[in-house]
Backbone bond lengths (Angstrom), bond angles and torsions (degrees), N, CA, C in turn:
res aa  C-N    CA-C-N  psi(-1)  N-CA   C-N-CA  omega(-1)  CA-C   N-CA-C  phi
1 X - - - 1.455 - - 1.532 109.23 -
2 X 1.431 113.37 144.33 1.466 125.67 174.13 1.232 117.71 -92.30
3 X 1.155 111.97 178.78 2.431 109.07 152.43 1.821 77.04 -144.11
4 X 1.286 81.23 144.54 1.293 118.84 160.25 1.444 112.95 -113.99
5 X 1.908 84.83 136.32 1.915 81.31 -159.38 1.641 93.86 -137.43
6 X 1.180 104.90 127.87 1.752 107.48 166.50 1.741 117.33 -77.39
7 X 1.041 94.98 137.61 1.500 111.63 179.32 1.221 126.74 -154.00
8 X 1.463 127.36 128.47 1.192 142.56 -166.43 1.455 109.03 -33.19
9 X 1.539 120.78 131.92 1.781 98.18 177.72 1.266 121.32 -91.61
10 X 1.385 128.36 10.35 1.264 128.23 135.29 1.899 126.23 -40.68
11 X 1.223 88.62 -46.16 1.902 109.09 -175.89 1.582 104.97 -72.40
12 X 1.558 87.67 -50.61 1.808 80.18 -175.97 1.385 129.67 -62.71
13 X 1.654 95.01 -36.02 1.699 95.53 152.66 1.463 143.13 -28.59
14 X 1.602 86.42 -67.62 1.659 80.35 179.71 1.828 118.49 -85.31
15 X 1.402 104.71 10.41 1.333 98.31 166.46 1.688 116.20 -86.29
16 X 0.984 117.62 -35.85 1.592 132.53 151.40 1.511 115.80 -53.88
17 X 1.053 154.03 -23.54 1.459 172.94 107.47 1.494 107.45 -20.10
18 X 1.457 126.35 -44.73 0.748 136.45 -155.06 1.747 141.94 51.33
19 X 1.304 86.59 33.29 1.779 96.85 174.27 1.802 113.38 -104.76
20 X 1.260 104.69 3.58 1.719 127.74 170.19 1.533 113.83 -95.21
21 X 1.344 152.79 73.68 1.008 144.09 -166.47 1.650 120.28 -102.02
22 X 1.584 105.91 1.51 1.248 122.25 170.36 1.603 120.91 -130.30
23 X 1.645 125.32 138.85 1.307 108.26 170.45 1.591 105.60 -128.30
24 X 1.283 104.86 129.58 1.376 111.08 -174.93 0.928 110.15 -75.98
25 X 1.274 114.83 165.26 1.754 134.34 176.27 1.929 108.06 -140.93
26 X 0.987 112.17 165.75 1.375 124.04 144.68 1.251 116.37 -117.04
27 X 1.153 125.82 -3.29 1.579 119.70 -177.72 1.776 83.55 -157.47
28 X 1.493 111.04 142.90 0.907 155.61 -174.28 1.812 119.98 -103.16
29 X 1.474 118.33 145.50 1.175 120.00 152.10 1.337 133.63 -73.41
30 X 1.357 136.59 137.31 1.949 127.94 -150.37 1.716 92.85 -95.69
31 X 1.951 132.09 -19.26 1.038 123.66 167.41 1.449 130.48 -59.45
32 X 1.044 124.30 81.04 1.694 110.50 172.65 1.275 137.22 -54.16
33 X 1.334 124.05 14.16 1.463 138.61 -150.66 1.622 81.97 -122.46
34 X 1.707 119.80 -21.84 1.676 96.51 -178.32 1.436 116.24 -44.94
35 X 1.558 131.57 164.02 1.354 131.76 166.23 1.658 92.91 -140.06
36 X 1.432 109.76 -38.85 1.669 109.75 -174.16 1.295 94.48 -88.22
37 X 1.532 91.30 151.09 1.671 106.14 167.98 1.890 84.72 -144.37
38 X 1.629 92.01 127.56 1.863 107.57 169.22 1.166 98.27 -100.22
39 X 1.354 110.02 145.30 1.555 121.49 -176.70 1.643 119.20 -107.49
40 X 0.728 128.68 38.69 2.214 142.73 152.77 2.095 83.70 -4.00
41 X 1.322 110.76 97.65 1.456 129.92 153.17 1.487 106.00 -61.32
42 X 1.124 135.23 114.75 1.257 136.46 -175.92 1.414 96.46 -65.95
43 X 1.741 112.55 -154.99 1.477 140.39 -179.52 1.298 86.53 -75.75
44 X 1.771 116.77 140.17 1.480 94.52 -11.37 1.616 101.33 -113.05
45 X 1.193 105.57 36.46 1.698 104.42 161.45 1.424 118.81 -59.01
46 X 1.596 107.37 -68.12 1.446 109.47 160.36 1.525 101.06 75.67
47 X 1.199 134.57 63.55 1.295 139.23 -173.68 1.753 109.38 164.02
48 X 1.435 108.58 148.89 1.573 125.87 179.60 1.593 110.27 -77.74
49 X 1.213 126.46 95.09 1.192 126.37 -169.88 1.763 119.62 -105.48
50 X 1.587 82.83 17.94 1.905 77.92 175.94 1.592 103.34 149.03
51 X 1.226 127.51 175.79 1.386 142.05 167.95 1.487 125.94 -137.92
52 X 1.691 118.74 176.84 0.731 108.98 173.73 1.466 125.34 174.26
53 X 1.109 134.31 132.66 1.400 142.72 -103.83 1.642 93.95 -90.36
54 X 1.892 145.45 140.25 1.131 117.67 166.75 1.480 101.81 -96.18
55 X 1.542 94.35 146.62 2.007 103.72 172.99 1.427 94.39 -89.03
56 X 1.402 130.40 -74.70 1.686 110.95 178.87 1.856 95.63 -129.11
57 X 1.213 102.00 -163.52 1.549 129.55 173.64 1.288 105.78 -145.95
58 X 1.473 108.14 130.74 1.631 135.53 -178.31 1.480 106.53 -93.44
59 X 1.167 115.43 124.09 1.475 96.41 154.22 1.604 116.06 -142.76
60 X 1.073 138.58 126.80 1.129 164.40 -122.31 1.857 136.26 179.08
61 X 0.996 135.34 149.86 1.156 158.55 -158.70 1.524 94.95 -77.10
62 X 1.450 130.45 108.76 1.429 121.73 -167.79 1.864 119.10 -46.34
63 X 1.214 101.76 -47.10 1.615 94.91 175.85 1.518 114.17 -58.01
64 X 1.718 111.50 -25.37 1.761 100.07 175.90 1.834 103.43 -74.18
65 X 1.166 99.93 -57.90 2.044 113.59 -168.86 1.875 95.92 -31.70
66 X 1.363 107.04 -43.98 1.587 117.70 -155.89 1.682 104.43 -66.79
67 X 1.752 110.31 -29.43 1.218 116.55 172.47 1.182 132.16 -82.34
68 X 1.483 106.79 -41.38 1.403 108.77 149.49 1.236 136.26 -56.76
69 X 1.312 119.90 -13.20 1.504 116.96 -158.42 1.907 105.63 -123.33
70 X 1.117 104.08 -30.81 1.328 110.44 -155.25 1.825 122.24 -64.02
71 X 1.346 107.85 -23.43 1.676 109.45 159.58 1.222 109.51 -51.73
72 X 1.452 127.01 -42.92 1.648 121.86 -161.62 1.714 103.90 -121.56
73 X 1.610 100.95 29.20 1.734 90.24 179.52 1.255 116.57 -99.86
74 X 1.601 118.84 -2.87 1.481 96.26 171.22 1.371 129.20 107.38
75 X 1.719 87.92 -27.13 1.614 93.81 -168.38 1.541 100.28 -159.25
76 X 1.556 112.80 162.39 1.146 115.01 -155.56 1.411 102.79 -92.77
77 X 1.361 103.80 162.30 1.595 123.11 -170.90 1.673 107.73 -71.32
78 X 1.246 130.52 -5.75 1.239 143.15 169.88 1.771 105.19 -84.83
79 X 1.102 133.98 -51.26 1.145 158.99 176.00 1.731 111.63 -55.48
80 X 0.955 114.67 -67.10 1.332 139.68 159.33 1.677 95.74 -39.03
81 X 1.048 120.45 -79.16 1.740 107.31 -154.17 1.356 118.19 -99.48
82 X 1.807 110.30 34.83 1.415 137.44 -164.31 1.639 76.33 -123.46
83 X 1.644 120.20 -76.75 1.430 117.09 167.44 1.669 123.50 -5.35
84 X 1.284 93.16 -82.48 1.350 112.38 -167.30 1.852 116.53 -90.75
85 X 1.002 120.98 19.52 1.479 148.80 -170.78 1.430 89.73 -62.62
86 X 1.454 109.14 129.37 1.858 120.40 -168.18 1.789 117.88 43.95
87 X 1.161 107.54 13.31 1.487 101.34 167.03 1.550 115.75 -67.27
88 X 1.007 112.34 172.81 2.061 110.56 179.82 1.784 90.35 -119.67
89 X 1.347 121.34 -46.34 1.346 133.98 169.44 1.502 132.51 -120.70
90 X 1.366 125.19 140.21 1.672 128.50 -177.96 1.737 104.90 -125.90
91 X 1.030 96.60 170.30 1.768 106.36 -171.86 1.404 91.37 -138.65
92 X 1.622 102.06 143.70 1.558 127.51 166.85 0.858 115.75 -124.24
93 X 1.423 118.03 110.04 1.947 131.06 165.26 1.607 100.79 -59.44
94 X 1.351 110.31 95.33 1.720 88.10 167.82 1.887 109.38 -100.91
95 X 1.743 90.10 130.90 1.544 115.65 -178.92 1.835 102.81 -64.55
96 X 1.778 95.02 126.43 1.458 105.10 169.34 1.694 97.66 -90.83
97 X 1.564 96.63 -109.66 1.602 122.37 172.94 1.234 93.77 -57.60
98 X 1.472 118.02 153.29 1.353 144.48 123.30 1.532 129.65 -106.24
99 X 1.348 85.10 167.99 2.218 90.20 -164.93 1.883 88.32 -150.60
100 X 1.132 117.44 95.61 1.824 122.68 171.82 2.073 93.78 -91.88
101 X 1.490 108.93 122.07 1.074 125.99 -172.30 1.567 98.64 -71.96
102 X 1.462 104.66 155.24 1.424 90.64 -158.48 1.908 83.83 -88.46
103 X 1.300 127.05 -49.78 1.239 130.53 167.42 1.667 114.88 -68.11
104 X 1.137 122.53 127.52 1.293 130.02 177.74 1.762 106.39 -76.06
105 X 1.355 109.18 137.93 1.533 105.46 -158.36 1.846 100.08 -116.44
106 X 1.107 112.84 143.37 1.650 124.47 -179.70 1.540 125.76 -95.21
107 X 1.342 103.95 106.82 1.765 106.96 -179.06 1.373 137.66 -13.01
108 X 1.836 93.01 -50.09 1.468 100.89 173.93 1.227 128.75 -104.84
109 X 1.571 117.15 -7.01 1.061 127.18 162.04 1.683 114.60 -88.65
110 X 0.816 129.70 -21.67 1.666 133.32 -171.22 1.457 108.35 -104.32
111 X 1.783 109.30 -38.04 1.871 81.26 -170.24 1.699 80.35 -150.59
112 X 1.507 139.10 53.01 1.130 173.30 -6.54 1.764 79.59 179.81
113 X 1.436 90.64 73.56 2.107 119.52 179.27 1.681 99.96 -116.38
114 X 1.125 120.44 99.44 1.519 121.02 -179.30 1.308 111.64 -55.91
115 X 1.451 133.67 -35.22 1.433 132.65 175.41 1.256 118.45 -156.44
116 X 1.186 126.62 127.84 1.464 143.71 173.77 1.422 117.50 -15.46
117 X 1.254 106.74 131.40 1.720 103.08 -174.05 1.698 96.98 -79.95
118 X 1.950 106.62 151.26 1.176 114.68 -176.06 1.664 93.83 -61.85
119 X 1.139 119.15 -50.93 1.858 124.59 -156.96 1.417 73.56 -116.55
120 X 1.385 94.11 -118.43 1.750 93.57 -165.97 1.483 112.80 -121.20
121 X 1.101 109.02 -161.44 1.618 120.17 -172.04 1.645 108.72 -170.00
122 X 1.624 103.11 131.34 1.416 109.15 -179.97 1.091 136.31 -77.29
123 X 1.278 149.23 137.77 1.698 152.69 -145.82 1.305 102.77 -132.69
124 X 1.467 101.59 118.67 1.587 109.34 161.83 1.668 99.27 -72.23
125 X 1.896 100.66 150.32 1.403 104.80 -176.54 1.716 102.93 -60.11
């Protein structure tokens, strides 16, 4: 099983680029067996442009996640605690492998999902 996960296509960029090595969450998937994460480019990409493998998930108290994470997060420390602003806890997808599809693939035509999950949504292999 996969999750398919929407993410800003600014973000997804540089996780494909590889200068993004973390993707935050506030809420999490309850499967621990994920390893794939599909990446759904929001608006106005609007298309599956790749995947990519998780090595672990952090989860932590935002001022800890922010220390651990923040050389390879991608995003600025203003950004970050605008995100997670009154949270008690945050989660970090940290990116192993990546795989950017060479064709960008369509929700309803490819894996026949009428609309983008708010967080995520689970994928039969």
């Amino acid at each position: 099983m996969k999750v398919l996960l929407s993410i800003k296509p600014q973000f997804a960029e540089k996780i494909f680029a590889g200068t993004k090595k973390y993707e935050f969450r506030k809420a999490i998937y309850k499967n621990k067996n994920i390893k794939t994460i599909v990446v759904y480019a929001s608006y106005p990409v609007q298309k599956v442009i790749g995947e990519f493998l998780v090595e672990q998930i952090l989860s932590h108290p935002p001022e800890i996640l922010w220390e651990k994470t923040s050389a390879l997060s991608g995003i600025s420390v203003d950004y970050f605690e605008s995100y997670f602003k009154e949270r008690e806890v945050g989660f970090a997808i940290k990116v192993a492998k990546t795989v950017r599809y060479e064709n960008p693939l369509c929700l309803k035509q490819d894996f026949n999902i009428q609309y983008p999950p708010q967080s995520f949504m689970y994928l039969d292999e």
